[in-house]
N, CA, C and O atoms as a GROMACS GRO file, in nm:
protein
  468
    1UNK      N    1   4.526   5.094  -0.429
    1UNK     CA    2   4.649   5.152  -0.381
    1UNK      C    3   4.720   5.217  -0.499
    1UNK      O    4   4.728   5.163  -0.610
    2UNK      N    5   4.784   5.365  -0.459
    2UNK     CA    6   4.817   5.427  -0.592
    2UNK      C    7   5.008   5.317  -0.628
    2UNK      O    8   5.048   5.206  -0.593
    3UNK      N    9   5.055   5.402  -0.688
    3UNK     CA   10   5.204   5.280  -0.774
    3UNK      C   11   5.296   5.391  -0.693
    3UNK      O   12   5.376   5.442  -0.771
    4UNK      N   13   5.309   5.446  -0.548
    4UNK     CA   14   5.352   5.506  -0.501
    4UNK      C   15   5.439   5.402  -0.445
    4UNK      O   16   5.394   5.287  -0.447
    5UNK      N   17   5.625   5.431  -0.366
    5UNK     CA   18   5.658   5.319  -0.287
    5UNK      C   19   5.623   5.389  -0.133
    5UNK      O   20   5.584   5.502  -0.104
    6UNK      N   21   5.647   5.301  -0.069
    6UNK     CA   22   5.624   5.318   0.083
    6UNK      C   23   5.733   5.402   0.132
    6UNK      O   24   5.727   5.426   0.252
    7UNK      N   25   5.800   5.435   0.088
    7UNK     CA   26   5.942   5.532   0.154
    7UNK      C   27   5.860   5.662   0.116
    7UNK      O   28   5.857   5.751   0.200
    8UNK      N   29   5.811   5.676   0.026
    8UNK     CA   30   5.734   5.802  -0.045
    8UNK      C   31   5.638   5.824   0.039
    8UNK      O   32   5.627   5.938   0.083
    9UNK      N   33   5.530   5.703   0.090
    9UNK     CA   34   5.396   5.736   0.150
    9UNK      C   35   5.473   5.784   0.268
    9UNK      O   36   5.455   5.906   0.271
   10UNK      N   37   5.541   5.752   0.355
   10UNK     CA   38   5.626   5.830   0.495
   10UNK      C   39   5.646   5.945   0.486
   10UNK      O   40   5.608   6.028   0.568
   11UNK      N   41   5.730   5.975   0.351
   11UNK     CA   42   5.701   6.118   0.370
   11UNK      C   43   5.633   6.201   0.348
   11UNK      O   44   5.630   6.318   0.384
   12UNK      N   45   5.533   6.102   0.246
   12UNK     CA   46   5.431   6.231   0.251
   12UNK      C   47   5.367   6.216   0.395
   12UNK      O   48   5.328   6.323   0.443
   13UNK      N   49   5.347   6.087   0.486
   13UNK     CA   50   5.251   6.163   0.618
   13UNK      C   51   5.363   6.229   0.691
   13UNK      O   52   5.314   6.305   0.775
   14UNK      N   53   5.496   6.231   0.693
   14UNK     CA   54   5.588   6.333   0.775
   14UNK      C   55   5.554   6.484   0.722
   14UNK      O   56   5.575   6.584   0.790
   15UNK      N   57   5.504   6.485   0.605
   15UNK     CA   58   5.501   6.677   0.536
   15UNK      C   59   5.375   6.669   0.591
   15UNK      O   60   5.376   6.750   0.684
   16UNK      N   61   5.231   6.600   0.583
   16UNK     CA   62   5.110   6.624   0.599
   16UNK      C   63   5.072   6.649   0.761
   16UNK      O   64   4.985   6.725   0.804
   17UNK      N   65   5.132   6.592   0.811
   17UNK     CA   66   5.079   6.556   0.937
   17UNK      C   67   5.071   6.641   1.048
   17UNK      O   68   4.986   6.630   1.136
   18UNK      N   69   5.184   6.748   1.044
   18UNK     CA   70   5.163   6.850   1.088
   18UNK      C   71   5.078   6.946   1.059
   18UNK      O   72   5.046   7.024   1.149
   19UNK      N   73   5.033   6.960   0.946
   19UNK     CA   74   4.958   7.039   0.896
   19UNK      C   75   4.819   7.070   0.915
   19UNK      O   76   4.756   7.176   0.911
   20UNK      N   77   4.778   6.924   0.942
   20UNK     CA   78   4.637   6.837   0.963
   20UNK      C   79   4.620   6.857   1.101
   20UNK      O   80   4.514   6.885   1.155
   21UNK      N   81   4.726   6.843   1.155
   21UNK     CA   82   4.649   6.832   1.297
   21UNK      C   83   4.700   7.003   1.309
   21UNK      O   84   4.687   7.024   1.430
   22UNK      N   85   4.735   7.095   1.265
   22UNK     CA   86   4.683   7.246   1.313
   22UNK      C   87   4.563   7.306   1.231
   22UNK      O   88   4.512   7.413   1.262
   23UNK      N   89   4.509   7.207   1.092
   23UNK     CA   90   4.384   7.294   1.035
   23UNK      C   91   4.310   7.257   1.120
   23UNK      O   92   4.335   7.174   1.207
   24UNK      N   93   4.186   7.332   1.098
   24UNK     CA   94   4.058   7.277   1.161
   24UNK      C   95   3.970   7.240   1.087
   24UNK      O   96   3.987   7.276   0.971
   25UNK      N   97   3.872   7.176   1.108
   25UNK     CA   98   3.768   7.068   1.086
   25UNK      C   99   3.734   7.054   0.866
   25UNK      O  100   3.729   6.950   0.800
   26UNK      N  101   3.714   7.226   0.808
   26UNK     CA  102   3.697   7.279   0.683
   26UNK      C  103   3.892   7.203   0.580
   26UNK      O  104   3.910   7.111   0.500
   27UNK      N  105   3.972   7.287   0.635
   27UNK     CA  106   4.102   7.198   0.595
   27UNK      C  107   4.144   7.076   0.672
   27UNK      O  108   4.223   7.000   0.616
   28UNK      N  109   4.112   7.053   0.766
   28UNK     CA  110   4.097   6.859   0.756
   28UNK      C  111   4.046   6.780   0.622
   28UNK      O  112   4.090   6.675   0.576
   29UNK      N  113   3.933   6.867   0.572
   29UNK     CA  114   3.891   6.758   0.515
   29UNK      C  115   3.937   6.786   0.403
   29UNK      O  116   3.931   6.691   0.325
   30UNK      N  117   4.004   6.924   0.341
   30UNK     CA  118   4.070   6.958   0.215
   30UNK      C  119   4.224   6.852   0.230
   30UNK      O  120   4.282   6.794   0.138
   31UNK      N  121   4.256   6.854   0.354
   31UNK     CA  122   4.395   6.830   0.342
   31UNK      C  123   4.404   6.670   0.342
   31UNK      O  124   4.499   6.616   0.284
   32UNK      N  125   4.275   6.574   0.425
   32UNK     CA  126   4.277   6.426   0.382
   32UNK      C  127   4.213   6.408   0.271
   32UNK      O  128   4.189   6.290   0.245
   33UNK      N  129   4.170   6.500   0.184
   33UNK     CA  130   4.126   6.429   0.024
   33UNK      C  131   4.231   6.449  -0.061
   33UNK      O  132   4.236   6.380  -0.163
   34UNK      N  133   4.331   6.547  -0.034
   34UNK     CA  134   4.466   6.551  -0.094
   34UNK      C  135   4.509   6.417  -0.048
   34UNK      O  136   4.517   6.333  -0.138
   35UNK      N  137   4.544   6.372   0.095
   35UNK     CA  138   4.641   6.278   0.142
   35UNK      C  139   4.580   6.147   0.031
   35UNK      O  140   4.651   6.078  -0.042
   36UNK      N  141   4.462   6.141   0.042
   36UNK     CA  142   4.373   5.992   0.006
   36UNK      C  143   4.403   5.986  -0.154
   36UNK      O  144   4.454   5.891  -0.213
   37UNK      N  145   4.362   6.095  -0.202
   37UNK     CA  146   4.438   6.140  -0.362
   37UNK      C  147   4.584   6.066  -0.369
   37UNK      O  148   4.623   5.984  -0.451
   38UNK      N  149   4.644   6.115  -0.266
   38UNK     CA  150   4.810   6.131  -0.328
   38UNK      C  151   4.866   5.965  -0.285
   38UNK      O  152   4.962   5.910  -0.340
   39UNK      N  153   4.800   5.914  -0.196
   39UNK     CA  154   4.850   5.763  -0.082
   39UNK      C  155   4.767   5.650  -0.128
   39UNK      O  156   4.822   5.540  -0.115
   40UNK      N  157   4.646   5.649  -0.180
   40UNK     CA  158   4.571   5.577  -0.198
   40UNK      C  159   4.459   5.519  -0.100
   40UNK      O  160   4.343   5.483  -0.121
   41UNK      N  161   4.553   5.525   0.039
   41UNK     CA  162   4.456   5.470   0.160
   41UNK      C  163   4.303   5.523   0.107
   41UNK      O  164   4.246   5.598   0.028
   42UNK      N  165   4.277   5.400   0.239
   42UNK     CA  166   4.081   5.479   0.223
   42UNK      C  167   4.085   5.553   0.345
   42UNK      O  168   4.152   5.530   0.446
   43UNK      N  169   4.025   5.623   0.327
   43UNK     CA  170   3.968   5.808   0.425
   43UNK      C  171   4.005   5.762   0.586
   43UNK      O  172   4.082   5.828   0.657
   44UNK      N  173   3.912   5.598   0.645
   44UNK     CA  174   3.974   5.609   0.771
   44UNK      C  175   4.088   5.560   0.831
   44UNK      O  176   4.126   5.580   0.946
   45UNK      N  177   4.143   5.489   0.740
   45UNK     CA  178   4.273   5.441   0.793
   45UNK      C  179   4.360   5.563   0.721
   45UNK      O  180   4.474   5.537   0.760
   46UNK      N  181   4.366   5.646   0.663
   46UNK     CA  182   4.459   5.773   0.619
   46UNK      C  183   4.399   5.935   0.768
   46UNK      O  184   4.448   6.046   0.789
   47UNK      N  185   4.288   5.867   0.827
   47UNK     CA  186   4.217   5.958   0.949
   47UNK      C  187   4.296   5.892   1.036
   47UNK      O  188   4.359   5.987   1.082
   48UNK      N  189   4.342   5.781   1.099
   48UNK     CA  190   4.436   5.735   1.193
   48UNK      C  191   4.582   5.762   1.136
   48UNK      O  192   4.669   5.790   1.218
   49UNK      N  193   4.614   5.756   1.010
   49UNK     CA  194   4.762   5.763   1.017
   49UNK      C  195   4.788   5.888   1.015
   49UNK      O  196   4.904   5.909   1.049
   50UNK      N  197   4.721   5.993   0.986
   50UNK     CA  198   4.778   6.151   1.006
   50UNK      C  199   4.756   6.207   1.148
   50UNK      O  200   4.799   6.316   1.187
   51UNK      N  201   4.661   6.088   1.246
   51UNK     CA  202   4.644   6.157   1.409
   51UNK      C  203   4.702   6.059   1.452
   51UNK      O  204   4.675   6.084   1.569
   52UNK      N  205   4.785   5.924   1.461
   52UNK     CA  206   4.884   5.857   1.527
   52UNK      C  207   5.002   5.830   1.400
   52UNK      O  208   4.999   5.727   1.333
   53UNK      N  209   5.094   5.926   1.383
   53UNK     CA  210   5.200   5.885   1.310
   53UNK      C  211   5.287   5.750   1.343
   53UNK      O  212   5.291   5.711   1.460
   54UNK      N  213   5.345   5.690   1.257
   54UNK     CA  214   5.427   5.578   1.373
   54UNK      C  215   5.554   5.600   1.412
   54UNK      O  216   5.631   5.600   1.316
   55UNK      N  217   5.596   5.616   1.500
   55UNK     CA  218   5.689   5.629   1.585
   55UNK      C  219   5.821   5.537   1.511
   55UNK      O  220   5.789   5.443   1.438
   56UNK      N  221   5.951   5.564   1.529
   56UNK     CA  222   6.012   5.469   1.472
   56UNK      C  223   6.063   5.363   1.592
   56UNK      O  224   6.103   5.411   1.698
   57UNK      N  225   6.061   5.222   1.572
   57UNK     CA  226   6.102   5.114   1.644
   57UNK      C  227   6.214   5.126   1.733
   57UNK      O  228   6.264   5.238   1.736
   58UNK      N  229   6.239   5.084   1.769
   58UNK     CA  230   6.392   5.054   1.833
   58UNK      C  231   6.412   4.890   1.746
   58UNK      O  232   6.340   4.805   1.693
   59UNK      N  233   6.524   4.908   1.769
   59UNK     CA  234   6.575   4.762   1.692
   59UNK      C  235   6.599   4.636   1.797
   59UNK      O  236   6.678   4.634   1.892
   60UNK      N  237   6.523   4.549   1.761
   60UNK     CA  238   6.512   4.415   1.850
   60UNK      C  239   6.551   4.291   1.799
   60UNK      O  240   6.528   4.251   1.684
   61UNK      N  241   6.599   4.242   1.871
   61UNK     CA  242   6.736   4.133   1.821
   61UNK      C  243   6.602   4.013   1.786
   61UNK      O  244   6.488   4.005   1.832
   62UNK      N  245   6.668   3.939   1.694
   62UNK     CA  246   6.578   3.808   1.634
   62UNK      C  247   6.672   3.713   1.641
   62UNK      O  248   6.789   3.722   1.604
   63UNK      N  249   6.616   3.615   1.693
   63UNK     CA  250   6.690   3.488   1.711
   63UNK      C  251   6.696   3.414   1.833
   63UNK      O  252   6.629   3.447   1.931
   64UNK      N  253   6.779   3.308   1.832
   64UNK     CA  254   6.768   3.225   1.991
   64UNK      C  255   6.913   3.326   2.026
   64UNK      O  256   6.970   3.383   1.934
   65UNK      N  257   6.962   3.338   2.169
   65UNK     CA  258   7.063   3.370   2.191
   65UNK      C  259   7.160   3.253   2.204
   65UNK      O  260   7.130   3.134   2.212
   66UNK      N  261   7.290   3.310   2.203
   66UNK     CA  262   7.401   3.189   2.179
   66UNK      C  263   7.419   3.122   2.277
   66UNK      O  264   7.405   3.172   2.388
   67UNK      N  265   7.457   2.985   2.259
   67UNK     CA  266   7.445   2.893   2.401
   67UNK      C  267   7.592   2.892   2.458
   67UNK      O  268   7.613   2.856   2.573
   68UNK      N  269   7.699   2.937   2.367
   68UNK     CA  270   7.874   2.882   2.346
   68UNK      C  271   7.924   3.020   2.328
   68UNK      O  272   7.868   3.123   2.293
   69UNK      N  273   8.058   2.990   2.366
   69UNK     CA  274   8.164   3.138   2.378
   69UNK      C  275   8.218   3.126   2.261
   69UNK      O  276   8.202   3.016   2.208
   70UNK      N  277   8.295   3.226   2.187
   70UNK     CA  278   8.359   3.195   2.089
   70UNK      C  279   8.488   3.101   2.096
   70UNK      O  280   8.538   3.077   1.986
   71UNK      N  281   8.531   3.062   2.171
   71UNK     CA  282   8.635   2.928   2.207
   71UNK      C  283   8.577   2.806   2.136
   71UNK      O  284   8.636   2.737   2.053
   72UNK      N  285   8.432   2.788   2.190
   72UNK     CA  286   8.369   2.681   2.179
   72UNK      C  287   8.366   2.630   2.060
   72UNK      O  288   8.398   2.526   2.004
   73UNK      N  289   8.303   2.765   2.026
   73UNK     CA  290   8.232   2.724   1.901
   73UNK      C  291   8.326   2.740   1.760
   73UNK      O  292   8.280   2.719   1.647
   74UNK      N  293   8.484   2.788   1.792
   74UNK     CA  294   8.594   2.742   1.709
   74UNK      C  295   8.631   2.613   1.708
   74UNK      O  296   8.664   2.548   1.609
   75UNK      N  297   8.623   2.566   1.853
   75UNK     CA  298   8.619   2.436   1.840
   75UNK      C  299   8.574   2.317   1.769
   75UNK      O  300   8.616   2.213   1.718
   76UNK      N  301   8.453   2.394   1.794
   76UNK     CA  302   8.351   2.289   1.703
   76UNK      C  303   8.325   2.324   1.553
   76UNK      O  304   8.255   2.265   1.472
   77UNK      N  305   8.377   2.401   1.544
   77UNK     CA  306   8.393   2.426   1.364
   77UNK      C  307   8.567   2.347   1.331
   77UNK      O  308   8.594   2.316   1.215
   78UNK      N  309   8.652   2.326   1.425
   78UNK     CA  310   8.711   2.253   1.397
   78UNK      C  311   8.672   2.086   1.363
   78UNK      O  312   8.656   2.060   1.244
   79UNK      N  313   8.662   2.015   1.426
   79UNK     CA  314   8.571   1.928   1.456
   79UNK      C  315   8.528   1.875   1.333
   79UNK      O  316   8.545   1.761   1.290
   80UNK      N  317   8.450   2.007   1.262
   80UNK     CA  318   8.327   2.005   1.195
   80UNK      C  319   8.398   1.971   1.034
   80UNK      O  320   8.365   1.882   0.955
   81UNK      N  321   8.517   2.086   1.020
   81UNK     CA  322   8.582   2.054   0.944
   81UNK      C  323   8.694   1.962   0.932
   81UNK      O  324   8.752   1.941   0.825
   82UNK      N  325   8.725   1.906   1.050
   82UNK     CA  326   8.791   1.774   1.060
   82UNK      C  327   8.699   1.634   1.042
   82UNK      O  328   8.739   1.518   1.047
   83UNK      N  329   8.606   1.668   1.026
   83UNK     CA  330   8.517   1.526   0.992
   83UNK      C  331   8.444   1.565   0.849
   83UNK      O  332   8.328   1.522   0.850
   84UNK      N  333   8.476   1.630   0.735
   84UNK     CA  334   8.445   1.688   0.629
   84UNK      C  335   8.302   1.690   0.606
   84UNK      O  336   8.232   1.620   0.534
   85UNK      N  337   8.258   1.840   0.727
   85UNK     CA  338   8.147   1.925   0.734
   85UNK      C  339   8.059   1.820   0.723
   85UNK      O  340   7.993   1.796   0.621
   86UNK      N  341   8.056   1.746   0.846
   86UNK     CA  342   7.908   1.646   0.805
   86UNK      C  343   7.788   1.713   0.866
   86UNK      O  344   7.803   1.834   0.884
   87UNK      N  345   7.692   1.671   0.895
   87UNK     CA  346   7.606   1.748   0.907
   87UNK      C  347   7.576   1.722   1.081
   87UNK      O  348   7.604   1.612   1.130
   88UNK      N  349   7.521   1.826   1.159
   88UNK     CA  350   7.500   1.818   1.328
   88UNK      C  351   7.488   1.676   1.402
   88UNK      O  352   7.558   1.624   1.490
   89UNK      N  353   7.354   1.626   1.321
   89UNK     CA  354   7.324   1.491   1.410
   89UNK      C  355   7.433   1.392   1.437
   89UNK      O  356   7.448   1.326   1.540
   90UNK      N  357   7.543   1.392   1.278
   90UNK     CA  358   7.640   1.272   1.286
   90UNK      C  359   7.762   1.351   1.379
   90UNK      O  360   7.819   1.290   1.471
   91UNK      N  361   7.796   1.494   1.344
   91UNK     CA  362   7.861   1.495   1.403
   91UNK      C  363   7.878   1.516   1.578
   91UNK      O  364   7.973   1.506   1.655
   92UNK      N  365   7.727   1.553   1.594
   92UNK     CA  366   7.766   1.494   1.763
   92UNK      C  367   7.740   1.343   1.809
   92UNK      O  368   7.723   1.299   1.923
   93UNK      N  369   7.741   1.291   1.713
   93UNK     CA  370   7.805   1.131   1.783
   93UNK      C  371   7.950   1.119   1.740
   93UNK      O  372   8.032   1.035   1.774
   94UNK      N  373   7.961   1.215   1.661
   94UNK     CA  374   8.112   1.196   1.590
   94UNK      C  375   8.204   1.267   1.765
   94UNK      O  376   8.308   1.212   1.800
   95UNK      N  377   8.166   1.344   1.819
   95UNK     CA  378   8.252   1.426   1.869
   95UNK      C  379   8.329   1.346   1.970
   95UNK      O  380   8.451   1.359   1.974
   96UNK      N  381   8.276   1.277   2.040
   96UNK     CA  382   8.354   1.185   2.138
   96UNK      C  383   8.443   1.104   2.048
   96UNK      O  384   8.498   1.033   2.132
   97UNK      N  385   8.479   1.079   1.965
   97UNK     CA  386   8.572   1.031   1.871
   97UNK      C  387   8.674   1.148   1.869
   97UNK      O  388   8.786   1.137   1.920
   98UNK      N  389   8.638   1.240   1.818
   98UNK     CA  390   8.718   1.324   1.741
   98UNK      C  391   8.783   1.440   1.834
   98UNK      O  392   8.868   1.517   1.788
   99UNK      N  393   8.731   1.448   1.986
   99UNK     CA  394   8.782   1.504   2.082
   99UNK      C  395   8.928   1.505   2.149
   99UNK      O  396   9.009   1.587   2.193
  100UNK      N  397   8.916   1.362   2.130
  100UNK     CA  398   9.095   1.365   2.193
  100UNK      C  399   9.206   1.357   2.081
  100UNK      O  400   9.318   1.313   2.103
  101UNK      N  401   9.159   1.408   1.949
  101UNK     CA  402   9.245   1.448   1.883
  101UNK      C  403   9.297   1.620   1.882
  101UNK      O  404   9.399   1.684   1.857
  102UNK      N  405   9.160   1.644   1.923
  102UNK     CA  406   9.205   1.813   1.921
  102UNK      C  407   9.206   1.842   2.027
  102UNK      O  408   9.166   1.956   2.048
  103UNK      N  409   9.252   1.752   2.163
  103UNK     CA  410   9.277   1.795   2.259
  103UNK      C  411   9.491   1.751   2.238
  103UNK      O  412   9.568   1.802   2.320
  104UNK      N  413   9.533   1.680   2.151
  104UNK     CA  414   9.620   1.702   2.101
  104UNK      C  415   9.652   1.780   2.016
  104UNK      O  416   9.562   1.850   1.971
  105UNK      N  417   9.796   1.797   1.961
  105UNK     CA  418   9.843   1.967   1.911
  105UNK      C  419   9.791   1.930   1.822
  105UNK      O  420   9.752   1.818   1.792
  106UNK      N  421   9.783   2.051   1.756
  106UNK     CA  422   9.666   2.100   1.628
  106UNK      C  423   9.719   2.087   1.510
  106UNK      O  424   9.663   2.092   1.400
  107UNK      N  425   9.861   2.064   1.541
  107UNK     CA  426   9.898   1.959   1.434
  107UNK      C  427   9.843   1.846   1.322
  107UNK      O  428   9.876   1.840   1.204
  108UNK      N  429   9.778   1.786   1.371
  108UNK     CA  430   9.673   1.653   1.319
  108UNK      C  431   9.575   1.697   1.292
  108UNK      O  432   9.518   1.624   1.210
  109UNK      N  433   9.480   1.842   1.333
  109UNK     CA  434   9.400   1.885   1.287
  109UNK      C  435   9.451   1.928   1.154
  109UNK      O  436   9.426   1.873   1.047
  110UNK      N  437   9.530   2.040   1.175
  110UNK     CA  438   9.578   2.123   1.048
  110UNK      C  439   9.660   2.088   0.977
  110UNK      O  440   9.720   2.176   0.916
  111UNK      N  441   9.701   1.930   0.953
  111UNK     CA  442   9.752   1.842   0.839
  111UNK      C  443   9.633   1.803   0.779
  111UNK      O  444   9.611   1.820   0.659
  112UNK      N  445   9.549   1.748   0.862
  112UNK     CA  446   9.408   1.664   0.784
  112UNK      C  447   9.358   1.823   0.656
  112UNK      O  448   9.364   1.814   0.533
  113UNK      N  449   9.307   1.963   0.744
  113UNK     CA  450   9.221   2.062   0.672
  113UNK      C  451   9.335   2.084   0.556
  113UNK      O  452   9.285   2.115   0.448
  114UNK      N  453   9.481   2.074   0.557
  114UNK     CA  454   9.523   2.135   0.504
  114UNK      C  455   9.536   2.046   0.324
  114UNK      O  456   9.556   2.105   0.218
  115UNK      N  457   9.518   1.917   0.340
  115UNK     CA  458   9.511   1.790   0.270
  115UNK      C  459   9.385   1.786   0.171
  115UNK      O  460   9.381   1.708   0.076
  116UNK      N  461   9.259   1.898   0.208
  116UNK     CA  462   9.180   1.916   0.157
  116UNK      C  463   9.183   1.952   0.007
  116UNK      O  464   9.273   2.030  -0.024
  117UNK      N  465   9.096   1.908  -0.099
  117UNK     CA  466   9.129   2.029  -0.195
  117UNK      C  467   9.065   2.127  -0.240
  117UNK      O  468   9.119   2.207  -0.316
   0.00000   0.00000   0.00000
């Protein structure tokens, strides 16, 4: 593989590719010993990428989707930081404890966070 980056090899098959597929058979083969020269590929995988260019993606979400509304899940970052950020497992046994405090005014929450240093 030549010390080319990959943003470079794109464009060179975006300049080549048109080109290639209007020579015929004599500049095909002038124009993929340039490409193979200039990209490094070997001859048939640089013969598929100048007759199927790749298309660009659409963008597709990664991840689980969210289970909680943003209400919730302020909530539970309250919570989270009212029991000094313990970690998931403790704090959902913690939560039935710590529920009917922040179902009182937020007072007692935001004395405890604010006590922090």
């Amino acid at each position: 593989m030549s010390s080319i980056s990959a943003g470079a090899r794109e464009e060179i098959v975006r300049a080549v590719v048109e080109r290639y597929r209007a020579a015929g058979p004599d500049g095909k083969s002038r124009i993929l010993n340039e490409f193979v020269g200039l990209t490094g590929y070997h001859r048939k995988h640089a013969i598929r990428v100048l007759n199927n260019p790749r298309q660009p993606r659409a963008a597709t979400k990664h991840g689980r989707s969210r289970l909680y509304d943003e209400a919730v899940r302020q909530a539970i970052i309250i919570l989270w930081e009212a029991s000094d950020r313990i970690c998931g497992k403790r704090l959902k046994a913690l939560i039935p404890v710590l529920l009917p405090a922040l179902e009182r005014p937020t007072a007692t929450l935001d004395a405890r966070r604010s006590s922090d240093p």
